[in-house]
C-alpha positions as CSV (number, residue, x, y, z in Angstrom):
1,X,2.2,18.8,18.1
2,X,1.8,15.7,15.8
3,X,4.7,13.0,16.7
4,X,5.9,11.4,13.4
5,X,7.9,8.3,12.9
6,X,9.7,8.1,9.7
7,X,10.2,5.0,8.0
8,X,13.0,5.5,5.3
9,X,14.7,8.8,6.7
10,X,18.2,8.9,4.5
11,X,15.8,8.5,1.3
12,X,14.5,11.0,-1.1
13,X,11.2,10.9,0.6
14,X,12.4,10.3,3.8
15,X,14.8,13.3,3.5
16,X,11.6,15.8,1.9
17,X,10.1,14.7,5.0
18,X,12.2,16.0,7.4
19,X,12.7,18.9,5.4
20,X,8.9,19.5,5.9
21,X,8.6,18.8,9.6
22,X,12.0,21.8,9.8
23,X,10.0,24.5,8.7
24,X,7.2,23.6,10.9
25,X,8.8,22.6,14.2
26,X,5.8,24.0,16.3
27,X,3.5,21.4,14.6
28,X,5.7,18.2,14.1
29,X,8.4,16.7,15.6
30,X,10.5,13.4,14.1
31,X,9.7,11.3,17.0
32,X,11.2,8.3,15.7
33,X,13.3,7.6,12.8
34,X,14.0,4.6,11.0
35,X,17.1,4.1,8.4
36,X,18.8,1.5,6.4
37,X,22.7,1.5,5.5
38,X,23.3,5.1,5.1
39,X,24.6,5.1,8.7
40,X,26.6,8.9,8.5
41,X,23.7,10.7,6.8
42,X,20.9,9.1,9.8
43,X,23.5,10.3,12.2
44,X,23.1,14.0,11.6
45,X,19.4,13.3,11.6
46,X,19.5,12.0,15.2
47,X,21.6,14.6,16.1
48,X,19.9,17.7,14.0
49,X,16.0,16.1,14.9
50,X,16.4,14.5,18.5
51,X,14.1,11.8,18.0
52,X,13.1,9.8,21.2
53,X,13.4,6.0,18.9
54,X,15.3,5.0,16.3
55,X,16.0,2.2,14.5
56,X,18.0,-0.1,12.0
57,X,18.2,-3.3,10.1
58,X,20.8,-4.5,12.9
59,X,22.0,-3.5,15.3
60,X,25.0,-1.1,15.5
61,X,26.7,-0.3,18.9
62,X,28.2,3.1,18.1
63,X,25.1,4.4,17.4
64,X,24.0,3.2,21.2
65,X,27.3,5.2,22.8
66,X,27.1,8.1,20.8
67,X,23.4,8.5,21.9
68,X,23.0,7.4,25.0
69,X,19.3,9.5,25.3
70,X,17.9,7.7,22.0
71,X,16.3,4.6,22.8
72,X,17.6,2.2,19.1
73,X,15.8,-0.9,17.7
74,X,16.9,-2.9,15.4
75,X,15.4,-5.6,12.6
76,X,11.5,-6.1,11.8
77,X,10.2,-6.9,14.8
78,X,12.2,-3.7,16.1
79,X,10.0,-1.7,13.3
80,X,7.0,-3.0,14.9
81,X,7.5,-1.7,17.6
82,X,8.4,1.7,16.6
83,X,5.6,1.3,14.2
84,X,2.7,1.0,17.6
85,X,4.6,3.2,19.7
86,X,1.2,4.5,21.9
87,X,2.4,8.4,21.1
88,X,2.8,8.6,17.7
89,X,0.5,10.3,15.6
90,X,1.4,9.5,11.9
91,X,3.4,6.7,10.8
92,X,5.2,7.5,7.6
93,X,6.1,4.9,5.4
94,X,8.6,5.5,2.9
95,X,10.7,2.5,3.1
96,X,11.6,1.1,-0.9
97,X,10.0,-2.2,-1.5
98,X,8.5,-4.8,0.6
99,X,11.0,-4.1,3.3
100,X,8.7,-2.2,5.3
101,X,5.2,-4.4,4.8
102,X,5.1,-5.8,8.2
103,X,5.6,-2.5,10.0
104,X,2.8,-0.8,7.9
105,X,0.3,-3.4,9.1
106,X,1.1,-3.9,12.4
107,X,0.7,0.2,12.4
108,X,-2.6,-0.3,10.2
109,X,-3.8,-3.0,12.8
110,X,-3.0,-1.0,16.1
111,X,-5.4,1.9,14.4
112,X,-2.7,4.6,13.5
113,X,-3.0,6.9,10.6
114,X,-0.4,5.7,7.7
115,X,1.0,8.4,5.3
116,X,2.1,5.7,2.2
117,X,4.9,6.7,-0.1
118,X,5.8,3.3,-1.0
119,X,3.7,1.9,-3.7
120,X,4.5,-2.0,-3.6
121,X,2.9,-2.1,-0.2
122,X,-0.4,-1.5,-2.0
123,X,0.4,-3.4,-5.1
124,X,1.6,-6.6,-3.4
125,X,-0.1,-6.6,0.3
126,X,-3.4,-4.7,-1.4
127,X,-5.7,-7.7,0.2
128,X,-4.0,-8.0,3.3
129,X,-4.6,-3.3,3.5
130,X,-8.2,-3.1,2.1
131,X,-9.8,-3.3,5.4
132,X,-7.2,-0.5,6.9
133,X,-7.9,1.8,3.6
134,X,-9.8,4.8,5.8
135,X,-6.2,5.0,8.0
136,X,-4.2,5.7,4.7
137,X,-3.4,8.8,3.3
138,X,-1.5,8.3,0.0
139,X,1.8,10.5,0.0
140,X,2.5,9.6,-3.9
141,X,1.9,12.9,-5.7
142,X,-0.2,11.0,-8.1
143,X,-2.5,9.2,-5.6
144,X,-2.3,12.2,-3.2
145,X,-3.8,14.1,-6.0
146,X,-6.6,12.0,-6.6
147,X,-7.0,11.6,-2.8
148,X,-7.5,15.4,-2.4
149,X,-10.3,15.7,-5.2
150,X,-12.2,12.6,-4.0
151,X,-12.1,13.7,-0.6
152,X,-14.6,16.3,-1.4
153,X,-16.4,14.4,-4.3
154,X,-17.1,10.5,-4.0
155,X,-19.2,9.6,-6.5
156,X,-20.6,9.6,-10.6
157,X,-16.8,8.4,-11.2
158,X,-16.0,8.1,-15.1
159,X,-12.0,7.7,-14.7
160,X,-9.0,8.5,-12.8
161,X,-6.5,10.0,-14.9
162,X,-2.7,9.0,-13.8
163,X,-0.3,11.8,-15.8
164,X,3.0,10.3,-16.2
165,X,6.3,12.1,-17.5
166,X,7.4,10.0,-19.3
167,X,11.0,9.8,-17.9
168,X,14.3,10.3,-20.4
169,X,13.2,9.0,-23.5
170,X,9.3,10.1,-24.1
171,X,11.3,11.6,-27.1
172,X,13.7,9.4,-28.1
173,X,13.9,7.3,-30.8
174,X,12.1,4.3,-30.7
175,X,14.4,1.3,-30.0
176,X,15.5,1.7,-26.5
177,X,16.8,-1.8,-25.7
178,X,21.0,-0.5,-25.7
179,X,20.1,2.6,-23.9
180,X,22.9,3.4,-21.4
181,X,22.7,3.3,-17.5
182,X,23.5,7.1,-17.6
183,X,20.8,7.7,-20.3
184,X,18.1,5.4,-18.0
185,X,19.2,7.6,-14.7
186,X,19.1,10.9,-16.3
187,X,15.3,11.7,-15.6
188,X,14.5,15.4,-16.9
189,X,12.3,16.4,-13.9
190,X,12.3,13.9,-10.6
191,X,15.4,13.0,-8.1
192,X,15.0,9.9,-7.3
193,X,15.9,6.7,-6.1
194,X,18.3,4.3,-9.0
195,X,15.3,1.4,-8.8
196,X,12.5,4.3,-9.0
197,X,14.2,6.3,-11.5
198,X,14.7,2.7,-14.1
199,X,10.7,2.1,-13.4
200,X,9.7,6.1,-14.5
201,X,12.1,4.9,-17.7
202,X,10.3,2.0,-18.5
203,X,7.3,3.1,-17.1
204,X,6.7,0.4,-14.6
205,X,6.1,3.1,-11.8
206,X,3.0,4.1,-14.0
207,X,2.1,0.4,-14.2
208,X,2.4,-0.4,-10.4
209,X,0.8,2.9,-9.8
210,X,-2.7,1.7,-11.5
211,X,-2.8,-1.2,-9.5
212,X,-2.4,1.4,-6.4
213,X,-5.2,3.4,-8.0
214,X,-7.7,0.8,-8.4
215,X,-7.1,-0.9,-5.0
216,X,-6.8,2.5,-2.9
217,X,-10.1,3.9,-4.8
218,X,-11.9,0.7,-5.2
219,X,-12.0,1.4,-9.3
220,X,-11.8,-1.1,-12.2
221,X,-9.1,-1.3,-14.0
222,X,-11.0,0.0,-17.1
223,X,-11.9,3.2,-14.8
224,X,-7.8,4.4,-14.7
225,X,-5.8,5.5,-17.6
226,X,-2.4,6.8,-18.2
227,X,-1.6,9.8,-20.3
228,X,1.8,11.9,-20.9
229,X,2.6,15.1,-19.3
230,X,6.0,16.1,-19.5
231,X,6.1,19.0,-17.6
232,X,4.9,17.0,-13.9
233,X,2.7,19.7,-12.5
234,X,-0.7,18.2,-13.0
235,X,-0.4,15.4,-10.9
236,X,-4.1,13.5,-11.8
237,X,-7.0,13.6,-13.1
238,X,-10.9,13.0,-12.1
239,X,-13.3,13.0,-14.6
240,X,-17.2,12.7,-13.5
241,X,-19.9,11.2,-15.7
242,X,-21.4,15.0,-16.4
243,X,-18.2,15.5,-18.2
244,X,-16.4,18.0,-15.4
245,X,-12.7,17.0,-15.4
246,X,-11.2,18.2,-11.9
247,X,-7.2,18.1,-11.6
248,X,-5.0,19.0,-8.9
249,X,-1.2,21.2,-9.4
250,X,1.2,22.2,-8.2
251,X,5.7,22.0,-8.9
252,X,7.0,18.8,-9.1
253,X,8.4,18.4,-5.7
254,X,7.0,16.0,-3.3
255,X,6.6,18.1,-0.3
256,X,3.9,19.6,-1.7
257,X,2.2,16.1,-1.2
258,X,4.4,15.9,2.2
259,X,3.3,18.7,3.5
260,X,-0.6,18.1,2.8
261,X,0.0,14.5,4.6
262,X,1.4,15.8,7.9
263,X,-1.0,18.8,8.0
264,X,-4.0,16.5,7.4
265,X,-7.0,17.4,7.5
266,X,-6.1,21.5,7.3
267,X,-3.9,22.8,5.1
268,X,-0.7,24.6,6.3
269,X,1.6,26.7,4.1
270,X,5.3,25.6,4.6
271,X,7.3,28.2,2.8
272,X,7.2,26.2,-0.4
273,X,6.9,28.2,-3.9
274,X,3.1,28.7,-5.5
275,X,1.9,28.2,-8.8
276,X,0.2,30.8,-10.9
277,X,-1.2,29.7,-14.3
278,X,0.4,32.0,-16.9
279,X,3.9,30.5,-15.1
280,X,2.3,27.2,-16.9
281,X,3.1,25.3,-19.7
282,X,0.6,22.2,-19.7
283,X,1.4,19.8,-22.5
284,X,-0.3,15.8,-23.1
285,X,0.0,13.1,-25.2
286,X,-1.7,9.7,-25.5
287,X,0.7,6.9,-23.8
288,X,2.1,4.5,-26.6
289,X,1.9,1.1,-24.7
290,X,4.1,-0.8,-27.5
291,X,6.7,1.5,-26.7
292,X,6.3,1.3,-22.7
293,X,4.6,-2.3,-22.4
294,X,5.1,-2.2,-18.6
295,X,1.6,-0.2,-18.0
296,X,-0.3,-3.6,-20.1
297,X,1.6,-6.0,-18.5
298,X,0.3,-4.3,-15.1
299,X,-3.1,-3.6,-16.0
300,X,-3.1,-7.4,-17.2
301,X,-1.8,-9.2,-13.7
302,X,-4.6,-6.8,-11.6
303,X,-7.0,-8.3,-13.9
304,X,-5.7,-12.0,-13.5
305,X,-5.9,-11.0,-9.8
306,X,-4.7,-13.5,-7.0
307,X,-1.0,-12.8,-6.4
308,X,0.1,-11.8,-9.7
309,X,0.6,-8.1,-8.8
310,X,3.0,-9.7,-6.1
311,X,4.8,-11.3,-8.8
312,X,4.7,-8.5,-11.3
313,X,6.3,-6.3,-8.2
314,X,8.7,-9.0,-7.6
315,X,9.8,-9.7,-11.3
316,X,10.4,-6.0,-12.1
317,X,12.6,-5.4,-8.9
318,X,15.0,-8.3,-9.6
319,X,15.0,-7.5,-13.6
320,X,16.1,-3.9,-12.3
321,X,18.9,-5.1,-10.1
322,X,20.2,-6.8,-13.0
323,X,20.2,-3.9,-15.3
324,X,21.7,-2.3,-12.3
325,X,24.3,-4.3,-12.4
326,X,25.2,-4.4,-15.9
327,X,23.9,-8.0,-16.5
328,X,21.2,-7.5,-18.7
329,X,20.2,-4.2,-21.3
330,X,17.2,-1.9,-20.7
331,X,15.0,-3.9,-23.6
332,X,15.4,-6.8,-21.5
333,X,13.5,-5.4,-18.2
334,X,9.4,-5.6,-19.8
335,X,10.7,-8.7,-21.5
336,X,11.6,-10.6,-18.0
337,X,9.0,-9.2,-16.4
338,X,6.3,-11.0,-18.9
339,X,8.0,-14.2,-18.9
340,X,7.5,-14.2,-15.5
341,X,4.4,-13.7,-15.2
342,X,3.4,-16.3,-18.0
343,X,5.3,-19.1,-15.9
344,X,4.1,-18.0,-12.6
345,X,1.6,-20.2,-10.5
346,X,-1.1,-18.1,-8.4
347,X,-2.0,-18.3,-5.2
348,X,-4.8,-16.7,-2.7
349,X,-2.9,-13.8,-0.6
350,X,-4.2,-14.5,2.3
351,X,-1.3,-13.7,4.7
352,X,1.9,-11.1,4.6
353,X,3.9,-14.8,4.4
354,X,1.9,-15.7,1.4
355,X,3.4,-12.4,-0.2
356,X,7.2,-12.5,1.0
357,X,6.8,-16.2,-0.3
358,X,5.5,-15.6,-4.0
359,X,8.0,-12.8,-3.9
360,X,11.0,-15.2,-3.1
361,X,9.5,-17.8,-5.6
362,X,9.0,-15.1,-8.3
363,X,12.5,-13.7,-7.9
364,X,13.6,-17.5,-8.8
365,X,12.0,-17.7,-11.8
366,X,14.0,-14.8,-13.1
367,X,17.2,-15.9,-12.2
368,X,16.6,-19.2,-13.4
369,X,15.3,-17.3,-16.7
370,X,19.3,-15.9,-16.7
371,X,21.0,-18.7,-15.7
372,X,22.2,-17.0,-12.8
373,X,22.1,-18.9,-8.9
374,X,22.1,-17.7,-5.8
């Protein structure tokens, strides 16, 4: 019985997860759970998992008297601890953001495995996680693919091969700055997130998701590509130097990639449909960087290195919340994000401070850009 604590539980991931570790309650158990603001939805959790911990970003009282057996903590420090609790098996990390940073490497530094859903741990805190890479198992679909075929076969390396969907519009017409907020949100294959669902539009998640490749694998930048693949169900590609191109499939639904973390290193079946090739319809298409400049702009800040992947992460989130909101149009997103990056300073990342700190400093610089304080 594997003991799993759940960072992110009322999410999309976090709620594939638990969806997972129900149809195989003999071999895990949702030992501790952690939740932000959703506070009805991580109630039935508690009370259809039974976890020992849980915790949230404050503290709420109701959640003490209603269950009185559950031991609650609350704020960062609180997600350390739940993060190094001595009998947990697999910390799963599918908090958005940079929220959960600290808890992955205080997890990473007491030696505990670390399944990773959330990519801007990599992206911005990638220095700070190198050491810790063996204790990571990728639950992105995209990394988790090129995980599995690299597990077997390490070496003669020509390129990984991200596939990206391409979101709403890899058919639309060209202009996309006055596409609507329904339009961005309206992605033909994934449920997702609103933040994750804007970066499949513009393609940012493709962007941040290189830098993840590069730093998880150890590759150049030159050694990843991106290429179009509307239907989702080849995940990635390796292709070796004698010219064998190895893939992995399967439905696009992230339990499949759940489901291979938990059970790592066997492979269980959890009930979920199979894939037979003549169900297949396999379609690709080069990716048209003027029209999604997101994936240049990230290739661009791994390459000028230091902390401009922090500030790349950083830029995109805030330009997204202002989309969000209705302050600025969809053209406008890669357009922040560049400006940016041209007026931001680097610094070493030596430290998790040093990140949270070019993220605050970042985040300025784009509200300044708008005129907007606060």
């Amino acid at each position: 019985m594997k003991n799993i604590a759940l960072f992110g539980s009322t999410g999309y991931i976090g709620r594939s997860v638990l969806d997972v570790i129900a149809r195989q309650p003999d071999e895990f158990r949702a030992y501790a759970l952690v939740a932000g603001s959703q506070h009805q939805k991580f109630k039935q959790q508690i009370e259809w998992f039974k976890p020992e911990y849980a915790a949230l970003p404050i503290e709420v009282p109701e959640f003490r008297k209603q269950f009185p057996e559950v031991r609650f903590f609350h704020n960062e420090e609180g997600y350390e601890q739940i993060a190094s609790l001595p009998a947990v098996d697999l910390v799963v990390m599918a908090i958005p953001g940079l929220a959960g940073l600290r808890a992955t490497m205080h997890a990473l530094e007491c030696g505990k495995m670390v399944a990773l859903a959330t990519k801007e741990i990599i992206v911005s805190g990638g220095p700070l996680i190198k050491k810790h890479l063996k204790q990571i198992l990728p639950l992105d679909s995209e990394h988790n693919a090129i995980f599995q075929i690299l597990r077997s076969e390490n070496s003669c390396i020509e390129q990984i091969i991200l596939t990206a969907s391409g979101g709403p519009f890899i058919d639309s017409p060209e202009d996309l700055s006055n596409v609507s907020l329904e339009q961005v949100l309206k992605h033909p294959v994934w449920k997702m997130g609103r933040k994750i669902t804007v970066d499949s539009a513009t393609l940012m998640n493709k962007g941040l998701e290189l830098i993840e490749a590069c730093r998880l694998f150890g590759l150049e930048k030159n050694q990843v590509s991106v290429v179009m693949h509307p239907e989702a169900i080849v995940h990635g590609f390796v292709l070796f130097t004698d010219g064998f191109l190895k893939g992995v499939l399967s439905l696009p639904d992230m339990r499949y990639s759940i489901a291979y973390c938990l059970n790592y290193p066997q492979r269980q079946s959890v009930g979920l449909p199979l894939l037979h090739p003549v169900e297949m319809k396999l379609t690709f298409r080069p990716l048209d960087e003027r029209r999604f400049p997101c994936v240049a702009l990230a290739r661009n800040a791994l390459e000028s290195g230091d902390s401009y992947p922090v500030a790349l992460n950083a830029a995109d989130d805030e330009a997204v919340k202002f989309f969000l909101d209705g302050k600025i149009n969809f053209g406008r997103i890669p357009t922040l994000v560049e400006q940016a990056l041209n007026l931001h300073s680097p610094v070493p990342i030596r430290t998790i401070d040093d990140v949270f700190e070019v993220d605050r400093s970042t985040r300025i610089i784009v509200r300044d850009m708008l005129g907007i304080t606060g």
